[in-house]
C-alpha positions in Angstrom: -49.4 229.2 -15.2 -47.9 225.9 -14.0 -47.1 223.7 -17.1 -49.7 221.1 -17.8 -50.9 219.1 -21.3 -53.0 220.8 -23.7 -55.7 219.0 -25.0 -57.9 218.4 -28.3 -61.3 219.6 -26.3 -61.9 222.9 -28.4 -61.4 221.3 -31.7 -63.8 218.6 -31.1 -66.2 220.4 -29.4 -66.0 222.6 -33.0 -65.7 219.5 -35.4 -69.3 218.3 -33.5 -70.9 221.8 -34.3 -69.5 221.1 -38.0 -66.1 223.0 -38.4 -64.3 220.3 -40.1 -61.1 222.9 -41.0 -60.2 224.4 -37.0 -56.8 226.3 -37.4 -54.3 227.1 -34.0 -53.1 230.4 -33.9 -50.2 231.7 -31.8 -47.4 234.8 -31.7 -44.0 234.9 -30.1 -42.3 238.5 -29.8 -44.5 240.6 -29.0 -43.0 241.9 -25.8 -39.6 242.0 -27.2 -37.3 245.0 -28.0 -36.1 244.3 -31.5 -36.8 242.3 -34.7 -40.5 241.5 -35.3 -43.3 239.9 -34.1 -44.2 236.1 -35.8 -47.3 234.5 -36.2 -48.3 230.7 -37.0 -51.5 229.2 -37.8 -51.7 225.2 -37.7 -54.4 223.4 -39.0 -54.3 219.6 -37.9 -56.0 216.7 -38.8 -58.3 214.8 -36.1 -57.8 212.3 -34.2 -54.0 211.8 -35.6 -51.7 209.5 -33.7 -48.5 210.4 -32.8 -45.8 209.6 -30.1 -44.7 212.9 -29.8 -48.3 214.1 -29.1 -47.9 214.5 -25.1 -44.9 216.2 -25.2 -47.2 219.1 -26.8 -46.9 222.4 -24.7 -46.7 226.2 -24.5 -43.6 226.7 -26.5 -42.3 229.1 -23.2 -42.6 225.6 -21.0 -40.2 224.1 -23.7 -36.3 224.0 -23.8 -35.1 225.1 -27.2 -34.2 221.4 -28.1 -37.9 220.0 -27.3 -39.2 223.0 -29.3 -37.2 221.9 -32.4 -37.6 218.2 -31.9 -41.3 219.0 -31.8 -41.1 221.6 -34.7 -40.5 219.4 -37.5 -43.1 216.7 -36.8 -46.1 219.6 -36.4 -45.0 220.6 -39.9 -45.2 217.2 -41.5 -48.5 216.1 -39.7 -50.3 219.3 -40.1 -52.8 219.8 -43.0 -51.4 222.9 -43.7 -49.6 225.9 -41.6 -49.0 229.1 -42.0 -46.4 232.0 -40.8 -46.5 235.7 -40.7 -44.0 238.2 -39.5 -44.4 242.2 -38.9 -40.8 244.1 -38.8 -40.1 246.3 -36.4 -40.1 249.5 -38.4 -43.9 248.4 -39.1 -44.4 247.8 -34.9 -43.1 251.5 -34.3 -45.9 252.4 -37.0 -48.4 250.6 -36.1 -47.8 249.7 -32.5 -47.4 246.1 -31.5 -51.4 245.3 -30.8 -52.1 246.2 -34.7 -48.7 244.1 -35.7 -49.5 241.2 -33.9 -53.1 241.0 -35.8 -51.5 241.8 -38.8 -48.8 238.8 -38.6 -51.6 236.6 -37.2 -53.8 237.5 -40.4 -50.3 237.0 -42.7 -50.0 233.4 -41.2 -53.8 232.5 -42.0 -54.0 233.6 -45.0 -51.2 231.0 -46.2 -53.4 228.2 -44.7 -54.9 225.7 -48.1 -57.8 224.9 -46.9 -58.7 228.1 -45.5 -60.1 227.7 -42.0 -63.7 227.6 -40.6 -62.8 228.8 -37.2 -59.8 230.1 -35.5 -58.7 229.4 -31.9 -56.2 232.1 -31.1 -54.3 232.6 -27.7 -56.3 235.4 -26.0 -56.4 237.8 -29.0 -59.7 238.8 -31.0 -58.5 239.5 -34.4 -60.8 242.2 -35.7 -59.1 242.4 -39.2 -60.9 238.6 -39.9 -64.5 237.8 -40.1 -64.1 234.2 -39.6 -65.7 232.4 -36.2 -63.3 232.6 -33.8 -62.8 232.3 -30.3 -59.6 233.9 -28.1 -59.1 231.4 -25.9 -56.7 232.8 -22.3 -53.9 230.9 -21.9 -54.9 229.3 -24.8 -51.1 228.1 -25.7 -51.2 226.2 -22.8 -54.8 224.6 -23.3 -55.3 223.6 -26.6 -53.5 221.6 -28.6 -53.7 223.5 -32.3 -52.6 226.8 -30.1 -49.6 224.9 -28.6 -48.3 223.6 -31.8 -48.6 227.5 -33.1 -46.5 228.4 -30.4 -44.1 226.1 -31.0 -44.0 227.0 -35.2 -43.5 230.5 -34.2 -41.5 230.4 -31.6 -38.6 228.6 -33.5 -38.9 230.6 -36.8 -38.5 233.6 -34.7 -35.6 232.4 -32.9 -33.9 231.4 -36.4 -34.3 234.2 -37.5 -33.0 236.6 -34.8 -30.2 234.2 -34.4 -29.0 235.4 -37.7 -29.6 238.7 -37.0 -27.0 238.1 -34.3 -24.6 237.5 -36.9 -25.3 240.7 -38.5 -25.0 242.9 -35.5 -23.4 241.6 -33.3 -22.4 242.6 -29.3 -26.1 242.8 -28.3 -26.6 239.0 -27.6 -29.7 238.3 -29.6 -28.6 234.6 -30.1 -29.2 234.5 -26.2 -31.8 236.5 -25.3 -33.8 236.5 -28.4 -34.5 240.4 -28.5 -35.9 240.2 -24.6 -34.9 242.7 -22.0 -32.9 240.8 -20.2 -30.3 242.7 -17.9 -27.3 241.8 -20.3 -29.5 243.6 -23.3 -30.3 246.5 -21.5 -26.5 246.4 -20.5 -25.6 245.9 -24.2 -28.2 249.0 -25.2 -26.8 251.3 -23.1 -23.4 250.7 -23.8 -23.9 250.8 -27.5 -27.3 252.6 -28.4 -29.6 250.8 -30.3 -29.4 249.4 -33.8 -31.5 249.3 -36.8 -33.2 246.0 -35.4 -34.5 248.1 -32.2 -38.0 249.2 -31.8 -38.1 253.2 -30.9 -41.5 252.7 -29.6 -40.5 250.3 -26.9 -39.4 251.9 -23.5 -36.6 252.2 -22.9 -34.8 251.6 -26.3 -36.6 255.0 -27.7 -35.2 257.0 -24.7 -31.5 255.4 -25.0 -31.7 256.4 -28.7 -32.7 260.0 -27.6 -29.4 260.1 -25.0 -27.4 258.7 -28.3 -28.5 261.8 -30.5 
């Protein structure tokens, strides 16, 4: 999907039905081969101003300097926000659909106010009973989505680039944990590590061959 500007059309089309708390949520992750998946909620205010309001997209349309530039001012205009993370021991447990919920459910339940309906980027989250619509590409069309993406997609990307420093010689400062062809270059040469998910094809197969 071509980058374009999200806009404020779900949450006022919610704030005229009476939803005065709408909360954004968004994961980063889950199609990657280690660490875990992370989940943000944002709740924002309506009809804030800002400058840095149409620079708003799909954290994957973002360089990693707009994302951080961008980062910082969602957390200080938000009325509150939320993150939740599921390991990747817990992924190859649970798989990554039930992870994903779970991290998304971690991240609202942070949120003070609690939300009266979630917008979430194409998932139906089961495990809450709050209104709630999955919206498709909803990280690229709606505003409170985008800024979840954004919140996620940076704390993940902290956080795997200190695991980097902590095993090193895979590249996960670079590719964050994606299976890029130097990854899968760096998995077969080494096996996997302890940051790996076994459930993912085809790090459970190299780690067989390693045995």
């Amino acid at each position: 999907m071509k980058s374009q500007k999200p806009s404020f059309r779900e949450e006022k089309l919610l704030r005229e039905q009476g939803y005065r708390y709408v909360a954004g949520v968004d994961e980063v992750g889950r199609g990657a081969l280690m660490g875990p998946v992370v989940a943000a909620a944002v709740m924002l205010p309506e009809n804030f101003k800002a400058k840095w309001k149409s620079r708003v997209r799909d954290s994957k349309q973002l360089s990693p300097e707009e994302r951080e530039y961008l980062y910082d001012f969602i957390k200080e205009a938000a009325i509150t926000f939320g993150v939740g993370s599921v390991s990747n021991e817990d992924i190859d447990k649970l798989g990554i659909a039930k992870a994903t919920r779970l991290a998304m459910i971690a991240a609202i339940e942070q949120l003070a106010p609690q939300p009266q309906y979630l917008l979430i980027d194409y998932v139906r989250l089961t495990e809450s009973t709050l209104p709630q619509n999955g919206i498709v590409h909803g990280d690229s069309l709606c505003f409170s989505i985008a800024c979840a993406s954004i919140i996620a997609k940076v704390t993940r990307d902290r956080l795997v680039i200190e695991m980097d420093k902590e095993f090193p010689g895979y590249g996960f400062a670079e590719h964050k944990g994606y299976g890029t062809e130097e990854h899968l270059k760096c998995l077969r040469e080494k096996g996997p590590c302890k940051l790996h998910r076994r459930s993912f094809s085809p790090v459970g197969e190299l780690a067989g061959e390693m045995l």
